[in-house]
C-alpha positions in Angstrom: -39.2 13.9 20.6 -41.4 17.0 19.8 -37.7 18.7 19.0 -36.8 16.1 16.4 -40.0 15.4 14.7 -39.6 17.5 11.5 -36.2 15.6 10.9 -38.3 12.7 11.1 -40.4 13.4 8.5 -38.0 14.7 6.5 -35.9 11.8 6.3 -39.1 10.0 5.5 -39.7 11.9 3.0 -36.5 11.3 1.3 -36.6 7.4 1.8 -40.0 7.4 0.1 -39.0 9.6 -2.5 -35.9 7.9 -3.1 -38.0 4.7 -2.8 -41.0 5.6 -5.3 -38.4 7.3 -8.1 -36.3 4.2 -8.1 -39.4 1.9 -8.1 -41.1 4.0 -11.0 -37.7 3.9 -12.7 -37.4 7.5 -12.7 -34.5 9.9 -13.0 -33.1 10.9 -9.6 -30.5 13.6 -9.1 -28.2 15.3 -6.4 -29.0 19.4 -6.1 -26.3 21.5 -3.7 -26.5 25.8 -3.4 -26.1 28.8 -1.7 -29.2 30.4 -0.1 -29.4 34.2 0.9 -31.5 35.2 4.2 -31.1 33.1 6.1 -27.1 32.5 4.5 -27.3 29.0 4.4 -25.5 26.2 2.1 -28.1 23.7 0.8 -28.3 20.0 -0.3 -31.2 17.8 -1.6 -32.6 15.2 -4.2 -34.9 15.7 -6.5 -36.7 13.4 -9.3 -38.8 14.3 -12.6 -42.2 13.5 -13.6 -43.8 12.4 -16.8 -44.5 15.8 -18.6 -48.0 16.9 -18.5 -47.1 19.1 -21.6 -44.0 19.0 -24.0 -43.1 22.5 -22.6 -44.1 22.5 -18.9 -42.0 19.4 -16.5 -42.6 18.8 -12.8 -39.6 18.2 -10.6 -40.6 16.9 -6.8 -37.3 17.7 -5.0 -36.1 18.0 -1.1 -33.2 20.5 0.5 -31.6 20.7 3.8 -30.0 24.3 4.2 -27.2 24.2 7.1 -26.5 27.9 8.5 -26.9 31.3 10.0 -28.0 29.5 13.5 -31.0 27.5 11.7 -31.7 24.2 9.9 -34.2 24.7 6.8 -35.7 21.9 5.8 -37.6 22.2 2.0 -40.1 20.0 0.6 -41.3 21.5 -3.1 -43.0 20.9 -6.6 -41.0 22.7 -9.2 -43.4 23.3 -12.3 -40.3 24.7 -14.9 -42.1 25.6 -18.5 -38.7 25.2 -21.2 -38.1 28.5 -23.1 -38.0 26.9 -27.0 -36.2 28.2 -29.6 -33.6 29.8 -27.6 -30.3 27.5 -26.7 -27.4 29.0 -25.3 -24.6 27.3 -25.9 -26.6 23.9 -25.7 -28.2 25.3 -22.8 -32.5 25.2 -22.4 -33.6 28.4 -20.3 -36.9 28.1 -18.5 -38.8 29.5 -16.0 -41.0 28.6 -13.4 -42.9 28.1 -9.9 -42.2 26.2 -7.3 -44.7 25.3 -3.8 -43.8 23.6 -1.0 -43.1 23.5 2.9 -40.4 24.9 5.0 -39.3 23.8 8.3 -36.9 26.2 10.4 -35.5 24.7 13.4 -33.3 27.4 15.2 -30.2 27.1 17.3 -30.4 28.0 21.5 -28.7 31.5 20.0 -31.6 32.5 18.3 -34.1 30.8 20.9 -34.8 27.7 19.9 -37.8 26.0 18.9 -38.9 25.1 15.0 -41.9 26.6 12.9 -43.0 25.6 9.2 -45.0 27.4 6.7 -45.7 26.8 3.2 -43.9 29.0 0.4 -44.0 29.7 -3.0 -40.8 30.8 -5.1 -40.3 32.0 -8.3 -37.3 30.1 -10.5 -35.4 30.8 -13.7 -33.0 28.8 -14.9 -30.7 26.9 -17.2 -30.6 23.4 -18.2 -28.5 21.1 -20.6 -28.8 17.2 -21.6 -25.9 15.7 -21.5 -27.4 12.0 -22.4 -30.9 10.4 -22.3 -31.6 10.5 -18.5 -28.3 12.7 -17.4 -28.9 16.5 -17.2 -27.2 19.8 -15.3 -28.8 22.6 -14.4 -28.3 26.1 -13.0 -31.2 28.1 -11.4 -31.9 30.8 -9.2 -35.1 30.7 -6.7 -36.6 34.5 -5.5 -38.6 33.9 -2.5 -41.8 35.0 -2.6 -43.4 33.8 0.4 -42.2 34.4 4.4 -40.3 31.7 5.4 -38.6 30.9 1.5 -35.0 32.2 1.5 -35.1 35.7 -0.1 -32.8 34.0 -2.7 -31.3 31.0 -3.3 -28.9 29.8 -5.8 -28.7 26.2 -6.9 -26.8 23.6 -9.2 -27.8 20.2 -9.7 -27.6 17.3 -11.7 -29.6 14.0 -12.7 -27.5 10.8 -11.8 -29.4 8.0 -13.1 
């Protein structure tokens, strides 16, 4: 049971996040990427909260990287602070930090067993609205903590 406890929660997590967004009538959206150390390919949700500032929005999100011999599971607040005044293309740039909690559960090849720490990552990124609640974005994370993936490279979008 010990073995399968963080999926647990991690599924839990999702259900209530899932849950709360749809209950709040919040935006919820699909993210999918490639991470580097471990090399791993990642999927996850992730919603949007009311802005505490015009400039600065907080974006609650969950990933599941597959890969490498180990299953990462990520639990993070993304605090992104929108560049102004600079539009590429229709595209916002913004930067930002992101804190959370990783879970890596390794394969019998590399031991087996799970750990968890919490991380911190550093983000930058690009981001365009396509209607009132749909959005794309492009970002890249730099991991700045042990256990965040060194780099990890993610597109996403905002379904409803």
């Amino acid at each position: 049971m010990n073995r399968f406890r963080p999926i647990l929660i991690a599924l839990l997590l999702v259900a209530l996040s899932v849950g709360a967004a749809s209950a709040a009538g919040r935006p919820l959206g699909l993210r999918a990427g490639y991470s580097l150390d471990p090399n791993q390919i990642t999927i996850g949700l992730h919603t949007r909260l009311d802005k505490p500032t015009p400039e600065i929005r907080l974006y609650p999100n969950m990933e599941i990287g597959f890969g490498d011999d180990i299953t990462l599971f990520s639990v993070g607040l993304a605090g992104r602070y929108r560049i102004y005044n600079h539009e590429l293309h229709g595209y916002e740039p913004y930067l930002g930090l992101e804190a959370g909690f990783n879970s890596l559960h390794y394969s019998d090849d590399h031991g087996g067993g799970s750990d968890g720490k919490a991380v911190v990552s550093l983000l930058g990124g690009l981001q365009k609205t396509l209607s009132l609640e749909r959005r794309i974005f492009f970002e890249m994370k730099l991991g700045l903590s042990d256990y965040a993936p060194d780099v990890k490279l993610i597109a996403g979008m905002t379904l409803f």
